[in-house]
N, C-alpha and C positions, 0 to 999 in steps of 0.2 A: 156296599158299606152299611156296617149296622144303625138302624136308626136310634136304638136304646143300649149302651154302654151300662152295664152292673160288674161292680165287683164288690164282693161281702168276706169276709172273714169273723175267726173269733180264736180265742186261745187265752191259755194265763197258765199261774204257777202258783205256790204257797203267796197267799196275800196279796193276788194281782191277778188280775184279768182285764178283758181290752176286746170288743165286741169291736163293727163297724160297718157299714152298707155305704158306697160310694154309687150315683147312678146319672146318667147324662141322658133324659131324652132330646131326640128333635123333632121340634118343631114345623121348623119350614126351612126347607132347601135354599139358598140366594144365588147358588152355581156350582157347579162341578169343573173340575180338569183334569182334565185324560191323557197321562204320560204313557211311556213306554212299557214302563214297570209300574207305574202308578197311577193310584187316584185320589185326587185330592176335594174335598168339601168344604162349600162356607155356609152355615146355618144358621137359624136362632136356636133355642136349648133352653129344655129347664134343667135346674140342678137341683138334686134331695141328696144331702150326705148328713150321715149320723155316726157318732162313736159315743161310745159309754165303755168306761173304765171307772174303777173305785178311786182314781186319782184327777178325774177330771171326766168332762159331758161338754158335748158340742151337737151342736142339729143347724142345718140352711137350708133354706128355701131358695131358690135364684132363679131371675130369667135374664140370657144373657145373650152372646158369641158367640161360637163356635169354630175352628177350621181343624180336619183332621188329614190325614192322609195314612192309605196304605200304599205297601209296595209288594212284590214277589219278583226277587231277583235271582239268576242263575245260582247252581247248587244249593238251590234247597232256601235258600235265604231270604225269610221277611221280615219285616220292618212296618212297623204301625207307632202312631203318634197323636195326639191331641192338644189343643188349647187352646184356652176359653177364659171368657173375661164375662162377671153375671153383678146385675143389683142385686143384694141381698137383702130383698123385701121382711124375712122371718127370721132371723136366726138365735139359735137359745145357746147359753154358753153357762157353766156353773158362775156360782159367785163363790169363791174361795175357802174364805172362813166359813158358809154355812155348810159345803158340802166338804169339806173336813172334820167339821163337828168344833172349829175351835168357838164360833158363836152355837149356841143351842137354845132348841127349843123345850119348853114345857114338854113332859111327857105322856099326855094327856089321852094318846092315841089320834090326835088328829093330823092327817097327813098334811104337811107343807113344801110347797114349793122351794128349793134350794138353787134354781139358776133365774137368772132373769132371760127377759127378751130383747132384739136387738135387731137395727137395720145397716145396712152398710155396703159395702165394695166386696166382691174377692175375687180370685184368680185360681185357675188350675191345669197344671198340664200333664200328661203322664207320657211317656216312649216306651217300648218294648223291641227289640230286636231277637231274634231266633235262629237256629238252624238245630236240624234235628239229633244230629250227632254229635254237638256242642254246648247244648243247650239255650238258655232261654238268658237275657238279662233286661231286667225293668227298672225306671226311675218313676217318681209322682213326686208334686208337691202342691202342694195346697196352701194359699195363703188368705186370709177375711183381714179386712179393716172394722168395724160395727160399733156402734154407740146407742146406748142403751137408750130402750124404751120407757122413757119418763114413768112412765102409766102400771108399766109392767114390773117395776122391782118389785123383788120380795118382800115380806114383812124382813126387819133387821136387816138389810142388805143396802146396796149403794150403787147408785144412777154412775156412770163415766163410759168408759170406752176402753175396747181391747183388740191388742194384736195377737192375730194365732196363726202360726203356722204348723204342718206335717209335711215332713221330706221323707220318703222311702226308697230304698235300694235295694232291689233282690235277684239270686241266679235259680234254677232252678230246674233238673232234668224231667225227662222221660223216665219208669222206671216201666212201666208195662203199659199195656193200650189204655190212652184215658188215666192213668195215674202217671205223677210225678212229685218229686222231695225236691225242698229246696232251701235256702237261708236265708230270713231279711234282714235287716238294718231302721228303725223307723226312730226319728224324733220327733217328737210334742213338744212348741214350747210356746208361751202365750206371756204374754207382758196386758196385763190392766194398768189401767188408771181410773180411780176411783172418785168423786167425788168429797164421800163422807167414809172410807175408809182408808189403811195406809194400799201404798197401789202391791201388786203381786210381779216377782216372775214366776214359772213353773217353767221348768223344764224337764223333761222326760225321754229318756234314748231306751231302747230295748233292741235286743237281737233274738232272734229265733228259729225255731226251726219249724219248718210246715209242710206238710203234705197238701197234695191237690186231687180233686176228681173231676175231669171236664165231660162236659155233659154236650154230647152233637147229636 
């Protein structure tokens, strides 16, 4: 079982783009279980995940849980899964109005920060199932609790707290060795509560289309 989980992507279209590095180390083992078809882990784990989109920023730092399990079951068929529960000792998230421009700054040339910093709770889990003449299907979701770091706001921005979630769903084949197409489904959506400003929702769904190159 692998001991560092990375998944990264990028893509966009007129007026939109959407970057993102999802990454799970471990840490330290707490025990293994050894089924017939499977194997299952419980660990500790750090967590680094980042997105940047022109609609929104997110970045966490976390040390957490972990329990994953793989399987390899008859005709061809496996099955892998994770999930984890982390402090979110760091994490940055935009502040709204600055990083839409509806508050602005002087233009002075001097660069300024547009999200704050934040500590907090989150959650994450992702499954995958497969078979090779069938292809591939994947879920994830990610969810942060975080309240901002007094110390850390921005200039013109505002101290409170934000819910953010990401749910994805994707299929996706084989097309030749090491390549495969496929379709996702992904929402963003995050509720603040602000302080000294009015609070936000954003919500964000896209759908697309991706290619892959796996690398062994």
């Amino acid at each position: 079982m692998r001991a560092l989980s990375l998944a990264s992507w990028g893509g966009g279209t007129k007026g939109f783009y959407d970057v993102a590095v999802f990454s799970e180390g471990l840490l330290s083992r707490f025990g293994t279980v050894y089924g017939n078809y499977s194997t299952m882990m419980f660990g500790a784990a750090m967590d680094f995940d980042v997105r940047m989109s022109n609609l929104f920023s997110y970045a966490d730092y976390g040390l957490g849980v972990v329990c994953k399990q793989q399987a390899e079951f008859p005709r061809r068929i496996s099955m892998d899964w994770s999930a984890g529960a982390s402090w979110m000792f760091l994490g940055a998230g935009d502040f709204y109005e600055l990083y839409q421009g509806i508050i602005t700054h002087p233009d002075d040339g001097v660069e300024r920060r547009l999200y704050d910093f934040s500590t907090g709770v989150m959650a994450k889990c992702r499954f995958k199932i497969s078979q090779p003449a069938v292809g591939t299907f994947g879920a994830s979701f990610l969810c942060a609790a975080a309240f901002t770091i007094g110390a850390a706001v921005p200039p013109k921005g505002s101290s409170g707290s934000q819910f953010i979630g990401m749910l994805s769903a994707s299929y996706e084949h084989d097309i030749l060795k090491n390549y495969s197409l496929g379709v996702a489904a992904d929402w963003y959506f995050k509720k603040g509560f602000y302080d000294d400003a009015a609070d936000v929702f954003q919500n964000v769904p896209q759908v697309s289309l991706f290619g892959r190159y796996c690398i062994k």
